[in-house]
N, C-alpha and C positions, 0 to 999 in steps of 0.2 A: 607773477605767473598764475595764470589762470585755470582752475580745476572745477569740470565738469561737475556737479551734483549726484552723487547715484539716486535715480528711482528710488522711492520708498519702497517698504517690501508688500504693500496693499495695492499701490499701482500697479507695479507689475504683477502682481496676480489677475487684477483686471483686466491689464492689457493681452496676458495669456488667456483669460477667458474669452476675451474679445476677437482673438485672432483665431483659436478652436472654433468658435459660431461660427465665422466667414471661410474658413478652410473649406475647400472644395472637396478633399479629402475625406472628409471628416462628415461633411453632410452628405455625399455620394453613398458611405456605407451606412448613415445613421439611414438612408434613404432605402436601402436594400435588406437592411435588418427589418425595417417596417412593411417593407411590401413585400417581405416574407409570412408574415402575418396576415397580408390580406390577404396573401394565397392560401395561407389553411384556410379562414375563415371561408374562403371562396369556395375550397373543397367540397365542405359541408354542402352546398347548395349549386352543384355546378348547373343544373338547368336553367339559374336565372342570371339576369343580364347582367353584367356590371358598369361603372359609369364613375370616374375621378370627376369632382366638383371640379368645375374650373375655378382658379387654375391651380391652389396646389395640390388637391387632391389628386392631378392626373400624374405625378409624379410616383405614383403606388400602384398603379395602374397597368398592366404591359396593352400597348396601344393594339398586342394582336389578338388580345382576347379580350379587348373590352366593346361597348356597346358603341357603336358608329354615329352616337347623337350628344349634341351638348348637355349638359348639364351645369345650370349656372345658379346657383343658391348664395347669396353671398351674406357674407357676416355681418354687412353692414345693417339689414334690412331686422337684422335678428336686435343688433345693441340696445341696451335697455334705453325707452324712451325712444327710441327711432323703430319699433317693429312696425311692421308693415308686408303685406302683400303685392308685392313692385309690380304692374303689368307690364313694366319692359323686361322681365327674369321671371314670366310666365310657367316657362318649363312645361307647358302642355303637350311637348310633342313627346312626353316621356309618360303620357297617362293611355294612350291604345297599347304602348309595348309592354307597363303592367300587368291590364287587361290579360293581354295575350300570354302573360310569362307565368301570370300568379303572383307576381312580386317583382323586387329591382333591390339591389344593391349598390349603393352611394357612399366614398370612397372619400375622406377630405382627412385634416391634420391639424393642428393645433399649436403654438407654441407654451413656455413653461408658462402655468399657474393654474392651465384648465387639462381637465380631461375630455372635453368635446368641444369643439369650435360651436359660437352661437350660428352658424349655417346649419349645422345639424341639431344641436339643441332648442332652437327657436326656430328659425328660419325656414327649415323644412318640416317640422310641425306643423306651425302656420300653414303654413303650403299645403299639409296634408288633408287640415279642416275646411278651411275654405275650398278647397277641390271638393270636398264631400258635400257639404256643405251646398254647393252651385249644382252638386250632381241631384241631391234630394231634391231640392225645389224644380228641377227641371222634371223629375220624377213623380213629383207630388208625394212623396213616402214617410211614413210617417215611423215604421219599425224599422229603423236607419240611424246608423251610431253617427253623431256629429258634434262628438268631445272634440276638446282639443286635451291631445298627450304631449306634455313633457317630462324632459329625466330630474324627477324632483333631488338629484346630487348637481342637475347647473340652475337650476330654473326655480326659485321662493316662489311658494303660494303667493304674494303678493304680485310678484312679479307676472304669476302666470294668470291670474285675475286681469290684469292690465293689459294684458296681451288679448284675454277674451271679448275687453269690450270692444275693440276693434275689428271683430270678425264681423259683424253683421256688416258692415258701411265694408269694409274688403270682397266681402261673397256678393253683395249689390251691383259693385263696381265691375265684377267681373262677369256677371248673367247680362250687362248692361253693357257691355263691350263688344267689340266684332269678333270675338272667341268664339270657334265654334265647340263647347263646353262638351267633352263626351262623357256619358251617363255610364257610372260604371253600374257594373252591377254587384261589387262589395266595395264597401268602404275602405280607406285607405288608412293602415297605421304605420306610423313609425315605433321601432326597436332600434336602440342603442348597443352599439356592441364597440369594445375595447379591449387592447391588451391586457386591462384586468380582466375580462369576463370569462366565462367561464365558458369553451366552446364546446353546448351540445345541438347534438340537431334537434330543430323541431319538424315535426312533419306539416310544412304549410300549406296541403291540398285539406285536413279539415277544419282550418281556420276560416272564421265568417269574416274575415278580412284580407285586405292584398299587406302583407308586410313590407314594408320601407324599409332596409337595413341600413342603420346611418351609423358605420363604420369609421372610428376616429382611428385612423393609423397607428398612431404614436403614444409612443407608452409615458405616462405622467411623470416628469423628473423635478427635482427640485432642486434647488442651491442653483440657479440660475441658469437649470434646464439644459444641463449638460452634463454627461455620468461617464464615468471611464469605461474604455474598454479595451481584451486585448488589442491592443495594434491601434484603436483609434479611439476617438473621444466622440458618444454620443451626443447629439444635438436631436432634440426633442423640434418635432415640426418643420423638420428641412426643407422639406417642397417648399414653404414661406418664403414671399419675399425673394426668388431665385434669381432676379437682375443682383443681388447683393453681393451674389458669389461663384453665380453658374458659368462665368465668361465665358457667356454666349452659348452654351450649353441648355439646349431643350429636353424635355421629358422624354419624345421619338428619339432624338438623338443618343438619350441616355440610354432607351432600351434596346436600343437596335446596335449599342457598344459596351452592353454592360458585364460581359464577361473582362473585355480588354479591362475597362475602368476598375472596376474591382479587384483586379489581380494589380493593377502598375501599381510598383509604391509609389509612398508619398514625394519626394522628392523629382518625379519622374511625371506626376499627373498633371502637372498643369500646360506640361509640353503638349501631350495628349488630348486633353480639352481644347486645348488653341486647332490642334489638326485637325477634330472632329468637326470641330466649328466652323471651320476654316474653308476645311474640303468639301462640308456639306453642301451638294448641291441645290438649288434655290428654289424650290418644289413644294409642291401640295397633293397627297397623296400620291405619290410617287410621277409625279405627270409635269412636264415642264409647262410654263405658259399657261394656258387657261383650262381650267377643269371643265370637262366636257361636258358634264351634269350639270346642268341650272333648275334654281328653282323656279316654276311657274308662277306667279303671284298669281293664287285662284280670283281672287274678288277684284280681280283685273281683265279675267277670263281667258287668264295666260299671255297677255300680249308684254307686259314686263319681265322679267327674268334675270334672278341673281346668281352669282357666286363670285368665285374666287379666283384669280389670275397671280402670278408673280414677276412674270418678264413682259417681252415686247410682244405681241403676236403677229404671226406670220399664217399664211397657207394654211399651213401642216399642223399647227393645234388651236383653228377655229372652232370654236363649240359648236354643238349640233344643236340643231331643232333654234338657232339662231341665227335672223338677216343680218340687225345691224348689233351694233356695239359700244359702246361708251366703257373704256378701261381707264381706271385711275393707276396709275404707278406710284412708287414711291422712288424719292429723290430729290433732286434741284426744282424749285417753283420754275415751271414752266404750263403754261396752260395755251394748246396750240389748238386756237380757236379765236375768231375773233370777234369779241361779247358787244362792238363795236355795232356789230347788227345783230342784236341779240332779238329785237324786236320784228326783225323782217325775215319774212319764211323764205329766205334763202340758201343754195348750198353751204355749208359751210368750209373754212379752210381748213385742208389737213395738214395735221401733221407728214413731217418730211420722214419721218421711217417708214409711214404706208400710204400707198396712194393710192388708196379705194374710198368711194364715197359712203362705204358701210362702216367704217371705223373713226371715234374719236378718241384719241387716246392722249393722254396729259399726265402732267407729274403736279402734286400737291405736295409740298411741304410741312411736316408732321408741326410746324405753328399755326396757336388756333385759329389767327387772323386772318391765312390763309384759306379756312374750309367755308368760307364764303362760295365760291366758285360752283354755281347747279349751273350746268350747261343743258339748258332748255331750249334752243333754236335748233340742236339737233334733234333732240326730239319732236320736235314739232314737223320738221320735215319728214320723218318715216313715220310717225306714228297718223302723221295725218295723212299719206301717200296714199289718193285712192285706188290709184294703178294694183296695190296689191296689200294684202295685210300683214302685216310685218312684225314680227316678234323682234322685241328691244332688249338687250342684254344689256345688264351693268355689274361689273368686275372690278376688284378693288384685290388687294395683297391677301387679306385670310377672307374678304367677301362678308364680311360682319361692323366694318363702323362706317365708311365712307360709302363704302358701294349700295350702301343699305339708308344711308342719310339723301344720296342721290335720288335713289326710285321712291321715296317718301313724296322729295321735292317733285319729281315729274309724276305721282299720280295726283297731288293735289291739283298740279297745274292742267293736269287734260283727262281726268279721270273722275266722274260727278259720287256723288254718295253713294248712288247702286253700281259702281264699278263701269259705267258705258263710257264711252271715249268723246267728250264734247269740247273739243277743241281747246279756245283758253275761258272757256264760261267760270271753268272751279275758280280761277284767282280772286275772281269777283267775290267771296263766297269761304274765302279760307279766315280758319281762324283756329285758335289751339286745339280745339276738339277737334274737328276733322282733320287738324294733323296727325294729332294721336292715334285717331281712326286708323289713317292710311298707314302710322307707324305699324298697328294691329295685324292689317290687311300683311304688310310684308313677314312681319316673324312667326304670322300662321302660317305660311307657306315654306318660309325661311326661319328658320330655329335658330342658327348661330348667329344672325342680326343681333345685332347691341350696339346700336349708333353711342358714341360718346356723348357726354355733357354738353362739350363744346361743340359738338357736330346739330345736337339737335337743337341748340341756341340760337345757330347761322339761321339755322332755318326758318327757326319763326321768326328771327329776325328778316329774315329776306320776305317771307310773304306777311310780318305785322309792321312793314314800312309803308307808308303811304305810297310810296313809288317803287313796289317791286322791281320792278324791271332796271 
């Protein structure tokens, strides 16, 4: 007769730690305790903007009082021995709303053993000197602060020496880019703030600087970052990592239900999450199908144009200020198009859900093998149509990796270095740098572009092959 083993009394504690971390329960209110603290802090300075780091900083965030622009700072760029100034997480379209605000408030979270994420401890630092940094030189100024500040409790003098020798070769890289660099007119710092600090106001209209507030949410826990409380069990950094535990629960969805979620007990929430999830309809800012807002790519002279789609389109939510269209879906590999005559400027086949010659629209497969597929024969047929001049839309699910890897590929292919429209001369002529460029070109226009790894690999893979085509 055979008898089970009990658990030792160490595993199971572990596994009871382990199952607290991933309770959805348990990170929803550790979520609300914390973005209860960004709302005093926020108090204190309600004229200025606010902005959750993507992505878990937007988790503290309520989506209706925050700032309508991304903000992408990410940790990686900050880890020691990997800093750097990314020009694809530029973040420049958050330096005119400064300007204008006085300052900005940046919103992210941590898990246990720090009190600030290196996104806010390094990462936007960096970010903050090298923006100054490109602004003097463009300035020629010489009474112009262009330290670099860190919070000497995450960041060794050693460490922050090491990070300095990197600025000069990062602020080059970026005067030296197709950015168009705006000259502030005070320099920019960052201020650290946490549940330990100490919340007073300062008056930031006579400061000789714009303040950064780089806002770590979450209060520093120890013994593996998880501290009791009544009714639930704190998890330091919840927004982290939320495929782990959110089934399928977003940040919008979180705050647009978060009286029901906070009030249902535990026993009861994960019914609730599945229905929120469930029922959510499949939308981008509240608009079915295609956001009717595109962005222009300026250094295109507007004949490109991005955003964001979720469904099929039809009629009734064709975006304006656009003829034709190129929409990626998500789904089953199907690409209804035939690449067969990719090389000859003829119509192309459509797809059978629309049958207008202004629309391609195709499904890609979230395998990387698949983001091969730039459909350029459409383009070529409107963009070169002399009959009339034609603005190209390209739309993808949130309008930031696919749809934005696309108009890369079609401005190298028919768009020369000053942006004019020369048929297929660029392919002749491409190579990593002028990809980069046109990378440039798109997320000066488009902010929330951030083609994946994988996405911007096809690509120079597609135009560093000897036989494009």
């Amino acid at each position: 007769m055979s008898h089970e083993c009990p658990m030792p009394a160490y595993q199971q504690a572990r596994e009871r730690v382990r199952k607290g971390k991933v309770s959805a329960f348990n990170r929803l209110h550790s979520i609300h305790e914390d973005a209860a603290f960004v709302s005093e802090f926020r108090a204190l300075y309600p004229h200025l903007p606010i902005v959750g780091n993507q992505r878990c900083g937007t988790w503290y965030v309520d989506p209706a009082t925050a700032l309508n622009e991304p903000a992408y700072f990410k940790s990686t760029d900050g880890h020691y021995g990997r800093w750097d100034f990314n020009m694809r997480r530029a973040n420049l379209n958050l330096i005119p709303i400064v300007e204008k605000s006085g300052g900005i408030i940046i919103v992210d979270s941590t898990r246990r053993g720090k009190r600030f994420p290196d996104a806010l401890s390094k990462t936007i630092p960096t970010w903050c000197c090298v923006i100054n940094r490109a602004s003097k030189a463009k300035r020629d100024l010489t009474d112009w602060d262009d330290k670099l500040y860190t919070p000497p409790i995450a960041v060794s003098p050693s460490e922050h020496a090491q990070i300095e020798n990197g600025l000069e070769a990062w602020t080059h890289n970026l005067l030296s880019s197709s950015f168009d660099v705006i000259q502030l007119t005070k320099p920019l710092r960052p201020i650290w703030i946490s549940p330990a600090s100490t919340l007073d106001r300062l008056d930031i209209s006579d400061l000789d600087f714009y303040p950064v507030f780089c806002v770590s949410a979450s209060k520093l826990v120890e013994n593996d970052g998880i501290e009791r409380r009544l009714g639930y069990v704190y998890v330091q950094g919840s927004g982290d990592d939320h495929e782990m535990w959110s089934k399928g629960l977003t940040p919008r969805m979180y705050w647009e239900n978060v009286s029901r979620l906070i009030a249902t007990p535990e026993h009861h929430l994960d019914d609730l999450v599945k229905e929120i999830a469930e029922g959510w309809p499949r939308r981008l800012d509240g608009l079915l199908g295609c956001t009717r807002s595109l962005s222009p790519i300026k250094a295109a002279g507007g004949r490109i144009m991005l955003g964001a789609c979720d469904s099929a389109l039809g009629a009734k939510n064709w975006p304006e200020a656009c003829d034709c269209l190129i929409q990626i879906l998500p789904g089953v590999p199907r690409i209804d198009y035939d690449r067969s005559q990719i090389t000859q400027p003829t119509k192309p086949v459509l797809p059978e859900l629309e049958k207008r010659l202004d629309l391609l629209s195709f499904s890609i497969p979230p395998a990387k093998r698949a983001q091969k597929y730039f459909i350029s024969n459409f383009a070529r047929v409107h963009l070169l149509d002399e009959a009339k001049l034609r603005m190209l839309g390209v739309v993808c699910w949130e309008g930031k990796d696919l749809s934005a890897g696309v108009a890369v590929a079609i401005l190298q292919s028919f768009f020369d270095e000053d942006g004019n429209l020369e048929a297929d001369q660029c392919l002749k002529t491409a190579s990593k740098a002028s990809l980069r460029r046109r990378l440039e070109w798109v997320q000066a226009s488009h902010p929330e572009a951030n083609p994946s790894r994988s996405t911007l690999k096809r690509i120079n893979e597609f135009f560093m092959s000897t036989s494009p085509h």
